[in-house]
C-alpha positions in Angstrom: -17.1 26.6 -14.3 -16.5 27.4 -10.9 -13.1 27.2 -8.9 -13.4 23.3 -8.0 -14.0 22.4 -11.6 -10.5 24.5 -13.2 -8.6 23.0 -10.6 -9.7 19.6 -11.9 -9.1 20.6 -15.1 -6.0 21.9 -14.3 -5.4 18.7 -12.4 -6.4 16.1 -15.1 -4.0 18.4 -17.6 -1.1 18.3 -15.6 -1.8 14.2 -14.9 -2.1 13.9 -18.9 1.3 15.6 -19.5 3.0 13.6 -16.6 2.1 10.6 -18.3 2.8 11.3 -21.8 6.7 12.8 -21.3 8.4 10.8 -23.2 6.3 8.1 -23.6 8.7 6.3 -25.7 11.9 7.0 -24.6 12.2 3.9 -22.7 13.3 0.5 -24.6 10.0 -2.3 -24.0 11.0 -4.7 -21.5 10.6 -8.4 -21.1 6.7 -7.7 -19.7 5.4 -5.8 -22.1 7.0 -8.0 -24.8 4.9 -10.4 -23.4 1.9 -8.1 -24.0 2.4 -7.1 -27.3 2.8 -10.7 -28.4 -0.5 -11.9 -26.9 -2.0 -8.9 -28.3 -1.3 -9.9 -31.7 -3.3 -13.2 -31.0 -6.7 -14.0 -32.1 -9.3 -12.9 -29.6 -10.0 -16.5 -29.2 -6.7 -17.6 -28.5 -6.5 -14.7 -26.2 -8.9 -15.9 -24.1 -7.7 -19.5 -23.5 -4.1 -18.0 -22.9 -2.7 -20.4 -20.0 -1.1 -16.8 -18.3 -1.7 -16.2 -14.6 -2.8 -12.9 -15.9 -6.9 -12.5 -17.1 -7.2 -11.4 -21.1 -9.3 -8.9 -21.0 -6.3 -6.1 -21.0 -4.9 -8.0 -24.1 -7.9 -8.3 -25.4 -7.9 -3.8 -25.3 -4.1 -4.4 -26.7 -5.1 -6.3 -30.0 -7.5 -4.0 -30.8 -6.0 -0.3 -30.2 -2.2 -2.2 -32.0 -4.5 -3.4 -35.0 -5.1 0.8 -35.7 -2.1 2.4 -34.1 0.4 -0.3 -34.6 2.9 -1.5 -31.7 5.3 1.2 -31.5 6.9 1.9 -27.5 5.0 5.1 -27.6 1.3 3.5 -29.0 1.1 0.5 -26.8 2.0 2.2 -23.4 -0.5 5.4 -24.8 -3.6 2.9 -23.4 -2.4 3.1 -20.2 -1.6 6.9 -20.3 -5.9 6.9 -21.1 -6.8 4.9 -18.3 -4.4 6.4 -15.7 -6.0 9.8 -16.6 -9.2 8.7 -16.1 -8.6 6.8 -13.0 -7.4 11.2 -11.9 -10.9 11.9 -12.7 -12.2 8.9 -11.3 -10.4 9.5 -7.9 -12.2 12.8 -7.8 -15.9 11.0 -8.6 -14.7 9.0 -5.2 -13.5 11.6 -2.7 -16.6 13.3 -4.0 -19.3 10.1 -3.1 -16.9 9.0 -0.1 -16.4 12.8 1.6 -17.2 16.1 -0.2 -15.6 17.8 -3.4 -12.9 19.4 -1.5 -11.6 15.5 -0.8 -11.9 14.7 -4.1 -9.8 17.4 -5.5 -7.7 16.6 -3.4 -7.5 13.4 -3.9 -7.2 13.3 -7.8 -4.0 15.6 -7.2 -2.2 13.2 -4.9 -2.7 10.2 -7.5 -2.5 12.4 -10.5 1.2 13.3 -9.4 2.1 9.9 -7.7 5.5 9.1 -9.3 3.9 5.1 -8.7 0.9 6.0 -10.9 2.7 7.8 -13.4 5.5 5.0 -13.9 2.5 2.7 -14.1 0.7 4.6 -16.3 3.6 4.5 -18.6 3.7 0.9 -19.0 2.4 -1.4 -21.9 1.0 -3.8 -18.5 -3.0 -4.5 -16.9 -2.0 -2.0 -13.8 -3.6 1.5 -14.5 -6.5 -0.7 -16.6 -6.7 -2.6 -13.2 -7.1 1.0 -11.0 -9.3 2.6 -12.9 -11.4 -0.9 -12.9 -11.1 -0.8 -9.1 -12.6 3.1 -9.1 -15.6 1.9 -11.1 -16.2 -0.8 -9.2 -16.2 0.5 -5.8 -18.6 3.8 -7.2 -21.5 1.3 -8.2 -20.4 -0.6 -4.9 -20.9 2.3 -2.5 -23.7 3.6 -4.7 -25.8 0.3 -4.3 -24.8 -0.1 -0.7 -26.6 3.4 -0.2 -29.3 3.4 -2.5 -30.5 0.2 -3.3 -31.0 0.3 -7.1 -31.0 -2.0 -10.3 -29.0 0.2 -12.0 -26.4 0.3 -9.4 -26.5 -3.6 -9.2 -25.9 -3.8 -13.1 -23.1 -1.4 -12.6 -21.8 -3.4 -10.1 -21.3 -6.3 -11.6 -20.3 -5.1 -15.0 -17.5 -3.2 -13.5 -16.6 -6.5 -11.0 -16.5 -8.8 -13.7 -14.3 -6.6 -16.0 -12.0 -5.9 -13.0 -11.6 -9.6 -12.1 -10.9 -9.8 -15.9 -8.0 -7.0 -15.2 -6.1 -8.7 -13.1 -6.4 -11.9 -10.8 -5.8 -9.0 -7.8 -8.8 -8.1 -8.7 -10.6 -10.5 -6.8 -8.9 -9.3 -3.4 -11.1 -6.2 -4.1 -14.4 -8.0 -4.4 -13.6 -9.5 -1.3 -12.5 -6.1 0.7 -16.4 -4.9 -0.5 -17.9 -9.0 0.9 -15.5 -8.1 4.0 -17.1 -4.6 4.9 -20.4 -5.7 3.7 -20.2 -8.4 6.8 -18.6 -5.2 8.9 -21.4 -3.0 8.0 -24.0 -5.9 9.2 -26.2 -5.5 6.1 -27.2 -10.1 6.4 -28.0 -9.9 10.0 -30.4 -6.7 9.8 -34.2 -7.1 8.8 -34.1 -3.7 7.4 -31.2 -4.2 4.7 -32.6 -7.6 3.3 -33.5 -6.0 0.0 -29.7 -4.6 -0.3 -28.8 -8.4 0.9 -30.9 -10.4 -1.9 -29.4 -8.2 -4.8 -25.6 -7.9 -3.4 -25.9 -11.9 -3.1 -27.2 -11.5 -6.6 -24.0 -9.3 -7.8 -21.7 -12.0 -6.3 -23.1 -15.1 -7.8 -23.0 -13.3 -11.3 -19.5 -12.1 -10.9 -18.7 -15.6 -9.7 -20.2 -17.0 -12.5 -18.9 -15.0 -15.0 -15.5 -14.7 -14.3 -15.7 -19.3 -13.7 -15.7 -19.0 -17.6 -11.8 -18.4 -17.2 -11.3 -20.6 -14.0 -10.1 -23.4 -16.2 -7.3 -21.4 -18.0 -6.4 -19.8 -14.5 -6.2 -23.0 -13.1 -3.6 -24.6 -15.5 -1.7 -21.4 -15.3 -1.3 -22.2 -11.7 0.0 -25.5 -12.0 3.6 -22.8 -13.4 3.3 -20.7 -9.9 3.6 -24.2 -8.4 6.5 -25.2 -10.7 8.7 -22.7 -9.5 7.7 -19.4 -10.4 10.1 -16.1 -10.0 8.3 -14.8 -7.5 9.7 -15.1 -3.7 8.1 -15.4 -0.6 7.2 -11.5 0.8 9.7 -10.2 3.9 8.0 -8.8 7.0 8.8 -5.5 5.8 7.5 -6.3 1.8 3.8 -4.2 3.3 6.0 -1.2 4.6 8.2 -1.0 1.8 5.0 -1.4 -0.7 3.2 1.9 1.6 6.6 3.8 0.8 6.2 3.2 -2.5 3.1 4.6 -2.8 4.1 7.5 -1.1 7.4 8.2 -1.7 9.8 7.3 1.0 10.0 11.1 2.5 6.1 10.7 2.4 5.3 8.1 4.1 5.0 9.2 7.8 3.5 12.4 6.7 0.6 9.6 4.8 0.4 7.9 7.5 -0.8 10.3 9.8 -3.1 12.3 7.5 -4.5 8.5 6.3 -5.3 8.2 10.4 -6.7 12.0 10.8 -9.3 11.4 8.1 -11.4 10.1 11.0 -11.0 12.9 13.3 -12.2 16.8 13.5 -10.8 19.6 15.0 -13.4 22.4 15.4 -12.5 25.9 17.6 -14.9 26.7 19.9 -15.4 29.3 22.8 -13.9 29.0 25.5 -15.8 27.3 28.5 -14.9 25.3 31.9 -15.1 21.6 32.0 -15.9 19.5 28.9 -14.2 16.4 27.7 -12.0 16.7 24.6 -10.9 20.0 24.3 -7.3 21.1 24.0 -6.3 24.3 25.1 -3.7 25.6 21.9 -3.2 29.0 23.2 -4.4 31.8 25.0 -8.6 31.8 24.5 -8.3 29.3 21.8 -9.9 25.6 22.3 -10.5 22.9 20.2 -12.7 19.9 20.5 -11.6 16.8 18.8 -14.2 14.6 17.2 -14.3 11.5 15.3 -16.4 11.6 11.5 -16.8 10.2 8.5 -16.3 6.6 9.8 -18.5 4.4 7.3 -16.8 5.9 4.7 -12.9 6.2 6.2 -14.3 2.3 7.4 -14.5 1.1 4.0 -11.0 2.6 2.5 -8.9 1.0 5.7 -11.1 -2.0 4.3 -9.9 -1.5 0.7 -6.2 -0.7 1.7 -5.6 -3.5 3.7 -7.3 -6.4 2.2 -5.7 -6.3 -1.2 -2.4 -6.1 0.5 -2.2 -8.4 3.6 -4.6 -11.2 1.8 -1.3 -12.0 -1.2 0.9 -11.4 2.1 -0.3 -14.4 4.1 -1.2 -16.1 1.3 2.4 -16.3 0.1 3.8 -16.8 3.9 1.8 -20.1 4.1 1.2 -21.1 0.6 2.5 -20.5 -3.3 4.2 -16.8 -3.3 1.9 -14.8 -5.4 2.5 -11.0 -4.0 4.3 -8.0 -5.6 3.9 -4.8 -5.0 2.5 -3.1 -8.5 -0.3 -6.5 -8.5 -1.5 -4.3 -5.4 -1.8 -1.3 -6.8 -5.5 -1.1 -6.0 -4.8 -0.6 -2.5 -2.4 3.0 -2.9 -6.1 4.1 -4.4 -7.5 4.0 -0.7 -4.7 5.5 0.8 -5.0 8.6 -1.2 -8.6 9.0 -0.5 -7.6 8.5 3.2 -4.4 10.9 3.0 -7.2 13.9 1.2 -9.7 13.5 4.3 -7.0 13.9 6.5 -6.2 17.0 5.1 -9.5 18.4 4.5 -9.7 18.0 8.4 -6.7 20.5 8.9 -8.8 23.2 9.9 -6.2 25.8 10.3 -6.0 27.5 6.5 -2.1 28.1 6.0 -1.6 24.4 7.2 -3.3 23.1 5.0 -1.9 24.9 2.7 1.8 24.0 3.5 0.8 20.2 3.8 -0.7 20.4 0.0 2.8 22.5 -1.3 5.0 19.9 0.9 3.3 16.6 -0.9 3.2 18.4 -4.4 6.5 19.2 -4.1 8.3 15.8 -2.9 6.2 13.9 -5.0 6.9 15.8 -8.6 10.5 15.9 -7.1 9.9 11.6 -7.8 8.2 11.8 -10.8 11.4 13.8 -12.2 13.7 11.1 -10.8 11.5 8.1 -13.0 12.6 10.1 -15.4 15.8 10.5 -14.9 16.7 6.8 -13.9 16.1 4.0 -16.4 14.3 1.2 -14.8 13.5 -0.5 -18.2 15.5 -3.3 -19.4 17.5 -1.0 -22.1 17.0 -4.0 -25.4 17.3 -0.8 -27.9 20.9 -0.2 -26.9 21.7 -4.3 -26.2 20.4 -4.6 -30.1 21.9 -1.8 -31.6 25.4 -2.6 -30.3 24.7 -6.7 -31.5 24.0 -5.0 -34.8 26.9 -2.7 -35.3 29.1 -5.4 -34.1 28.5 -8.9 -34.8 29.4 -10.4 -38.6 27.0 -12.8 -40.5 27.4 -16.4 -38.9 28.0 -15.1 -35.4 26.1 -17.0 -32.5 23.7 -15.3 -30.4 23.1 -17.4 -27.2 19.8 -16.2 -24.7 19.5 -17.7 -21.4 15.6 -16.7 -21.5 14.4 -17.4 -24.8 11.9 -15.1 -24.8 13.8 -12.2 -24.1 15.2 -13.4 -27.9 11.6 -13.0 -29.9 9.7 -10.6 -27.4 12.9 -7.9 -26.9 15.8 -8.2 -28.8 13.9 -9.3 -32.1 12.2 -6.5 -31.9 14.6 -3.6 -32.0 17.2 -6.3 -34.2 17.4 -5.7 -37.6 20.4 -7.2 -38.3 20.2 -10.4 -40.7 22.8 -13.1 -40.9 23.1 -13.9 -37.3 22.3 -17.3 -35.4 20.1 -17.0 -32.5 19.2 -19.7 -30.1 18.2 -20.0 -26.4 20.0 -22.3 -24.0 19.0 -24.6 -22.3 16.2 -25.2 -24.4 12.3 -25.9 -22.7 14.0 -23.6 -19.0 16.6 -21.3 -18.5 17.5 -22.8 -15.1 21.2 -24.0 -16.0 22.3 -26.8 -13.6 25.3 -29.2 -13.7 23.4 -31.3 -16.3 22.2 -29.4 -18.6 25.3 -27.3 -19.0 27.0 -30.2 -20.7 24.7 -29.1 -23.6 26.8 -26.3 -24.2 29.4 -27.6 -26.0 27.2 -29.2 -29.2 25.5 -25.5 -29.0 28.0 -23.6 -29.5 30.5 -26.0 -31.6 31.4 -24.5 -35.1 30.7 -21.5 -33.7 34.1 -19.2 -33.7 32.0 -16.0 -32.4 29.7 -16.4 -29.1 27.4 -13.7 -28.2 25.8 -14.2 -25.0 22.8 -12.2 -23.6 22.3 -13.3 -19.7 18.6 -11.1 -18.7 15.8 -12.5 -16.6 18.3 -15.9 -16.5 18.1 -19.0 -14.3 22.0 -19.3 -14.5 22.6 -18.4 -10.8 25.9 -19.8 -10.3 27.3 -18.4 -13.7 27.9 -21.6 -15.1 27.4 -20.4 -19.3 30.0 -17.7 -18.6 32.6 -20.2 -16.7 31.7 -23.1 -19.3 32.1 -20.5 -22.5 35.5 -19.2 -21.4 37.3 -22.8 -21.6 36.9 -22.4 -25.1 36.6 -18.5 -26.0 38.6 -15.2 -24.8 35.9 -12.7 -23.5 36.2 -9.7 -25.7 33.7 -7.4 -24.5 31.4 -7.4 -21.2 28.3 -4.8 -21.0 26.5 -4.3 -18.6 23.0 -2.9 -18.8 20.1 -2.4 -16.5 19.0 -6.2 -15.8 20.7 -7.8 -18.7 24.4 -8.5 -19.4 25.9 -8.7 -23.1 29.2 -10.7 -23.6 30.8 -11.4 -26.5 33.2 -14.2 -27.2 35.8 -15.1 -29.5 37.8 -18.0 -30.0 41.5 -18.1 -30.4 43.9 -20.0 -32.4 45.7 -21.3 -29.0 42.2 -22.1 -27.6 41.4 -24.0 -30.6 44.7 -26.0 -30.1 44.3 -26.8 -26.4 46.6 -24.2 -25.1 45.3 -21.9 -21.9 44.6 -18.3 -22.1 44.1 -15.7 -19.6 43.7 -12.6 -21.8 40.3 -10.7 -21.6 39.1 -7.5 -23.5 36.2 -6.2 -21.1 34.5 -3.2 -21.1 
């Protein structure tokens, strides 16, 4: 092995550990309660799911649960195996894109990305979707260059299961139509071959992927409906790019991302010339630009996958978030390792590598420090330890009820219903439902999480009727419990509360 291939090594092990600490420490949250319950459909049914999410990663879910069961730690481990070899992966592409250097490089930066590793830690499609992305744009480049069946049938495999990944898939398909038009392979004689079987690759991706256009379709008609996400700020793309860095990063990404294109080469001194900068005494340095097809085709892949959901939210249905464009961070790594390779100047290089390695592990340490995870282990526990048989559970989202709470709550005897039932957007109608609800009821607990009970109308509503006797709050969710009184029950007012 020579010194490239131990620092991958070394590079893939320390991305492997990263992404296994404490794999299940965190409680599931609503998302990947979501997952684990389509997973545990029949392929079939998976496949005609009505989700604005493709199957296929569900699909991968049913069949690792059905061996390894659907503990936190066993359905998040997929994810752990992809993001890993989305490390390698990244290395395959600086490699193909630049030169080995680039790709070792490049493997480190996403192999210690506190964004890759949180993602990679997550029972959800997103490190599936990167390392999708990776495969696809290998076979993509490759065929561009070479012209070859294989690399068509690669192509296509790849497209089709990354459009199957995740409906942000698709902005990566078109990035590669977008910079075959920028490349001008249909208007030159010469590249008709490469034409005829990238028209090819399209209509069979196309194809392939209209099998689930129907379920996609009806799926859409919820996005219309009122779905949660909001229409993107002007700032939602900069705050997305410090996300992928990491906030202290992000100028220092940004300007190695733009010097991927440029070379700075010492040469002996001589009169006259056009780009050369004098540093210091008898030193000069021309200034060049290289590697533009390649440094084209990641600004290409950055951007598309992230303005495209931009505008299309400003003018249309909001559909953007910032982990659904994960694909794009891939680009700006590659981009960020050229423009490092091109530090000529040894000991520069070297500080820019120790500065990066060191902010960014600094954020990995703080994902593990701070819970971002809905906590439903704790919510459940306390329900459990507290509540008495007969007492009323109350969700605002039901399926924070079968997909969360039922799964860490072992406690029998208890009452559980969701309110409103068929939404959990609570309005001045629907709250008069409350009182049949909850009637014969003399202990109310209510969980509020993910809820569509903006104005606080449950809580208000509850508290004619019931003293509040405890009040937790948790990341994202909200645990009261009730309890009602003897004076309450014969019309007299409280004010008493027991909150904690």
């Amino acid at each position: 092995m020579n010194r490239k291939d131990v620092l991958l090594a070394a590079i893939l092990c320390l991305s492997f550990i990263l992404r296994i600490y404490d794999l299940g420490g965190e409680s599931i949250w609503l998302d990947e309660g979501y997952s684990v319950s389509f997973a545990k459909m029949k392929t079939g049914e998976i496949f005609c799911l009505q989700d604005t999410n493709p199957p296929l990663y569900y699909m991968i879910l049913h069949w690792w649960i059905g061996i390894f069961g659907t503990s936190e730690f066993s359905i998040r481990f997929p994810s752990v195996i992809f993001g890993v070899l989305s490390v390698g992966m990244m290395f395959v592409a600086g490699k193909q894109l630049f030169d080995e250097e680039t790709g070792v490089l490049a493997a480190l930066l996403m192999g210690i990305s506190a964004f890759h590793v949180y993602y990679s830690q997550e029972a959800r499609t997103y490190s599936f979707l990167v390392f999708l992305t990776l495969a696809s744009m290998f076979f993509f480049v490759n065929l561009i260059r070479r012209n070859r069946i294989s690399d068509l049938a690669g192509y296509v495999l790849f497209s089709v299961l990354l459009v199957y990944a995740h409906i942000y898939g698709s902005f990566v398909v078109l990035a590669q139509n977008l910079y075959v038009i920028l490349l001008g392979i249909p208007f030159r004689k010469e590249a008709r071959g490469i034409l005829k079987k990238w028209v090819v690759g399209q209509v069979a991706v196309a194809g392939l992927f209209a099998l689930w256009l129907p379920m996609l379709l009806s799926a859409m008609q919820e996005v219309h409906q009122g779905f949660w996400l909001e229409e993107p700020s002007v700032g939602a793309v900069l705050e997305t790019m410090m996300l992928y860095s990491g906030h202290l990063l992000f100028l220092p990404y940004i300007f190695l991302a733009v010097f991927s294109i440029f070379s700075c080469e010492k040469i002996r001194r001589k009169r006259g010339g056009q780009n050369i900068f004098q540093l210091s005494e008898g030193q000069q340095w021309r200034v060049r630009t290289v590697n533009m097809e390649s440094a084209g085709l990641l600004w290409v892949w950055l951007i598309i996958p992230l303005m495209v959901p931009v505008v299309i939210s400003r003018i249309s249905t909001p559909i953007y978030h910032t982990r659904y464009a994960i694909s794009s961070s891939v680009a700006l790594y590659l981009l960020v390792a050229g423009g490092i390779v091109n530090i000529r100047h040894r000991r520069i290089k070297v500080a820019v590598i120790g500065f990066i390695a060191m902010f960014s592990l600094l954020y990995v340490v703080k994902t593990y420090i701070r819970v971002d995870k809905e906590p439903w282990r704790d919510v459940a526990k306390y329900v459990d330890m507290n509540a008495k048989d007969g007492d009323l559970v109350l969700f605002n989202r039901e399926r924070c009820l079968d997909l969360t709470f039922d799964y860490y709550s072992g406690k029998k005897g208890l009452v559980k219903k969701p309110f409103p039932r068929d939404t959990r957007f609570v309005n001045a109608e629907n709250i008069r439902e409350l009182g049949p609800a909850v009637g014969g009821f003399d202990r109310v607990w209510l969980i509020l999480s993910h809820t569509g009970d903006r104005q606080g109308l449950i809580v208000r509503h509850l508290f004619r009727a019931y003293a509040i006797r405890h009040h937790g709050q948790y990341n994202n969710i909200d645990l009261y419990f009730f309890e009602a009184l003897p004076d309450i029950a014969s019309g007299k007012e409280h004010s008493g509360r027991d909150t904690e």
